[in-house]
FITOR-995026 format. One line per 2 residues: for each residue x, y, z of N, C-alpha, C, O. Coordinates in steps of 0.1 Angstrom, whole numbers. Layout:
N
X/Y/Z/X/Y/Z/X/Y/Z/X/Y/Z | ... .
# end
This chain:
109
-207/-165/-77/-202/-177/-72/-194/-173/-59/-187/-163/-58 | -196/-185/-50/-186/-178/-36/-173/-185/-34/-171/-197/-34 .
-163/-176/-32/-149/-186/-31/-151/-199/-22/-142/-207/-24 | -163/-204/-12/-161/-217/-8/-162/-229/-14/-157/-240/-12 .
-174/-222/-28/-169/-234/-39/-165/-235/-50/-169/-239/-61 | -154/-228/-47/-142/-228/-59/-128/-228/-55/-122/-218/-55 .
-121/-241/-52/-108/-246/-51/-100/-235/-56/-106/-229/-65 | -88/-228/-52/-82/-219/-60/-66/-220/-54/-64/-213/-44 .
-55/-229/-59/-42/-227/-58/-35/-222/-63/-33/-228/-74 | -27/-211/-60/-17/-206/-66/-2/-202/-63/-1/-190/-58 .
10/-210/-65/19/-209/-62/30/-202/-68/30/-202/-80 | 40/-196/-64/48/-188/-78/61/-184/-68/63/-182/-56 .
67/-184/-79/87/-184/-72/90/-169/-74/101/-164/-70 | 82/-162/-80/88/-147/-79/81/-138/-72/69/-136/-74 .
89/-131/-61/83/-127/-50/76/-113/-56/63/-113/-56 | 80/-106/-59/70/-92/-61/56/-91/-69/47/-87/-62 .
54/-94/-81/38/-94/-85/29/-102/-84/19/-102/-91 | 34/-114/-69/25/-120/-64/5/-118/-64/-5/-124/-68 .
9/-107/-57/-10/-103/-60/-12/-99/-70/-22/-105/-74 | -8/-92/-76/-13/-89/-89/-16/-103/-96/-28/-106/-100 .
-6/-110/-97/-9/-123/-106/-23/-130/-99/-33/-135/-104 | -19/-128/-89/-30/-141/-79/-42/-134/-89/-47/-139/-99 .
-45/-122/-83/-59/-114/-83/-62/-114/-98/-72/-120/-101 | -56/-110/-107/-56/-115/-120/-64/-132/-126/-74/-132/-133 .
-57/-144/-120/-58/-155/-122/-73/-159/-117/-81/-167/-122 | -77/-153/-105/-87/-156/-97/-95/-152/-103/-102/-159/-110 .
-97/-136/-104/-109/-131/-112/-114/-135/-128/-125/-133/-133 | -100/-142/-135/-106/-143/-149/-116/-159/-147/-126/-163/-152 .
-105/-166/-135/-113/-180/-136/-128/-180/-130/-137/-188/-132 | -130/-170/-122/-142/-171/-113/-154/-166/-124/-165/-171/-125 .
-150/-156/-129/-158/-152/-144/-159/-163/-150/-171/-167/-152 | -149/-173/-156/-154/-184/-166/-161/-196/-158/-167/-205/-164 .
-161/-195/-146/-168/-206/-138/-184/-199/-133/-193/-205/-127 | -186/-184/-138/-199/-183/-131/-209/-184/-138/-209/-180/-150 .
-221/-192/-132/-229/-197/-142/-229/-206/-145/-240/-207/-150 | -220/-221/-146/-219/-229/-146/-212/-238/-132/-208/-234/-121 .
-215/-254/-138/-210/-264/-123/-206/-269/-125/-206/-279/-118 | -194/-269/-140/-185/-274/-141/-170/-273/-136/-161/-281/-135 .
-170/-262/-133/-154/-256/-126/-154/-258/-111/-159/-249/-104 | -149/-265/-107/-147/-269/-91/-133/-265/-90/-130/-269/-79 .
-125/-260/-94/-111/-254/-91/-99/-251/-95/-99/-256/-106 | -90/-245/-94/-80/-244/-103/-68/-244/-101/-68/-239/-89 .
-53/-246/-106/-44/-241/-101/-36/-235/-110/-36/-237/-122 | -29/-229/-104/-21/-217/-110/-5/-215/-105/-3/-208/-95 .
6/-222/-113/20/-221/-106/28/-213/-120/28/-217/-132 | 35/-199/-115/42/-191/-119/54/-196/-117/57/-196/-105 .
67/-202/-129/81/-203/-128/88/-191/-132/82/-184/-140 | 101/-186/-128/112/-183/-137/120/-186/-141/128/-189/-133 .
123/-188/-155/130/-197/-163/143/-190/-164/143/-182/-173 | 152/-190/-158/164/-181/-155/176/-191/-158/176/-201/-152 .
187/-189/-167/192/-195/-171/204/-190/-178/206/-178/-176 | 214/-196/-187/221/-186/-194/215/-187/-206/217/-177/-212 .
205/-196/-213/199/-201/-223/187/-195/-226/183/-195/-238 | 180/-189/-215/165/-182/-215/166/-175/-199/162/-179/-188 .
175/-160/-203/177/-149/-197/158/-147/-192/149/-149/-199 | 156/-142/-178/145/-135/-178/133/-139/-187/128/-132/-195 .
129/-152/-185/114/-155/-192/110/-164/-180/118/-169/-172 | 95/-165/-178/85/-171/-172/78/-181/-177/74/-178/-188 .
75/-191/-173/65/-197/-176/52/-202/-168/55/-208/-158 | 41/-200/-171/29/-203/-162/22/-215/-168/19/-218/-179 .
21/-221/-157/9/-236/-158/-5/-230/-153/-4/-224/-143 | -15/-231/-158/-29/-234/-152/-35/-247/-154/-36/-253/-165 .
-39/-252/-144/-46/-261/-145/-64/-260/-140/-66/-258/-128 | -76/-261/-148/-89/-258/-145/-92/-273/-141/-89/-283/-147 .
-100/-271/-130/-104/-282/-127/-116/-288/-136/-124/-285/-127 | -121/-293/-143/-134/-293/-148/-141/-305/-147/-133/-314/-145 .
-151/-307/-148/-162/-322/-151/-160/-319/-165/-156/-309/-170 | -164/-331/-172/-159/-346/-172/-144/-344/-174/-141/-346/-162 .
-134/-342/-179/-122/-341/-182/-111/-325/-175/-112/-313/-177 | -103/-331/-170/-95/-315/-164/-90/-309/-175/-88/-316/-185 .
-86/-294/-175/-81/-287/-188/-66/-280/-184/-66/-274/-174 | -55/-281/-190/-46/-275/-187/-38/-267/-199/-41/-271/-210 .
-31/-256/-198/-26/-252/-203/-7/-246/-199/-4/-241/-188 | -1/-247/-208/12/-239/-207/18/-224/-216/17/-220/-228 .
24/-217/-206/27/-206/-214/40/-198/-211/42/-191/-201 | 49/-198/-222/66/-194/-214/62/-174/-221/60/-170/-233 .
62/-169/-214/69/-152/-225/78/-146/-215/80/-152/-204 | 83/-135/-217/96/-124/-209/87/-120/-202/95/-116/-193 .
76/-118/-197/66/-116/-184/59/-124/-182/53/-131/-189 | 61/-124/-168/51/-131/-157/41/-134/-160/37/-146/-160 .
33/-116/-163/19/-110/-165/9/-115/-181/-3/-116/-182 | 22/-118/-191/22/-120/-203/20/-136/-202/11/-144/-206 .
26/-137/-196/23/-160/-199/13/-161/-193/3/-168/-198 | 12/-154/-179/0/-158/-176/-15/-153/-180/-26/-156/-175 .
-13/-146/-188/-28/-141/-198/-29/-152/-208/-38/-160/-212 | -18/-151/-209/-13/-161/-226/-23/-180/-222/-32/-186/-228 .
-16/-182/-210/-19/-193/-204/-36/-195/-201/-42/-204/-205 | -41/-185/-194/-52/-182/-191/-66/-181/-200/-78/-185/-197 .
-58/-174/-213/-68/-172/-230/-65/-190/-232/-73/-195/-240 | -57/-197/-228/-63/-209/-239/-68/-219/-227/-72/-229/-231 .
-70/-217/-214/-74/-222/-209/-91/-224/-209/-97/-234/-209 | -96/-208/-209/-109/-204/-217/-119/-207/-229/-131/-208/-230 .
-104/-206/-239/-111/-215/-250/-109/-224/-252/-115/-226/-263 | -102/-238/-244/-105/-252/-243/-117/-256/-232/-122/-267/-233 .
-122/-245/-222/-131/-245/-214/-143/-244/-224/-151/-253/-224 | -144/-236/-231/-155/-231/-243/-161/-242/-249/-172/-245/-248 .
-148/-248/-256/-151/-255/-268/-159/-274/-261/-166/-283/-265 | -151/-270/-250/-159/-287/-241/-170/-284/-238/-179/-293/-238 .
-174/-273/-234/-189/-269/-228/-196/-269/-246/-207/-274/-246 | -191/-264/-257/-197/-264/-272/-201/-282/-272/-212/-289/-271 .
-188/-285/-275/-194/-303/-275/-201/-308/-268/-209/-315/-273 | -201/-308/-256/-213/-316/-244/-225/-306/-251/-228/-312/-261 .
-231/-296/-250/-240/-293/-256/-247/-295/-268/-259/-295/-269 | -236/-298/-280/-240/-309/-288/-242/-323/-291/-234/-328/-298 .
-251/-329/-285/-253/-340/-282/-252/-349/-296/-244/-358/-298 | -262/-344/-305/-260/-352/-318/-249/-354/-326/-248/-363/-335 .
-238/-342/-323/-224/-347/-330/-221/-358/-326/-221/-368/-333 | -218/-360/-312/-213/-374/-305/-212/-385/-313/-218/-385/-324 .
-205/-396/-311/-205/-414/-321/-210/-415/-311/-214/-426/-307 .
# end
């Protein structure tokens, strides 16, 4: 698949493992979009939840673009690197399980 057709934003408030995270998020989505023409894009915003209440935790949003319905997911842990896997695994297996049902036609009402 070539990055011109695959939307990919990603924004994030903490400055140093910027690439890493990007290159991380990009590569796992481009794998779950290859092969198929349902993923037209994604985005990806990294917070830090800094606080006196929740010292040093993160939380990551992905959002997968998909036909028929968009998929999102949330995920807070004490890394960056950790939410955003965390975030990323259920994004895949809500991607999974919609590509399972549209292929099953006869379950449908």
């Amino acid at each position: 698949m070539n990055l011109p057709d695959f939307d990919f934003e990603f924004m994030s408030e903490i400055p140093d493992p910027d690439d890493v995270l990007r290159a991380e998020a990009l590569n796992r989505l481009l794998e779950l979009a290859e092969g198929h023409d349902d993923i037209i894009g994604a985005s990806v915003a990294v917070e830090e939840l800094t606080g006196t209440t929740t010292p040093h935790h993160y939380q990551v949003r992905v959002v997968a673009f998909v036909r028929p319905n968009n998929i999102a997911a949330v995920e807070k842990d004490e890394t960056a690197r950790g939410a955003l896997k965390g975030a990323l695994t259920a994004v895949e297996r809500q991607v999974r399980e919609q590509r399972e049902q549209l292929r099953e036609t006869w379950k449908r009402p």
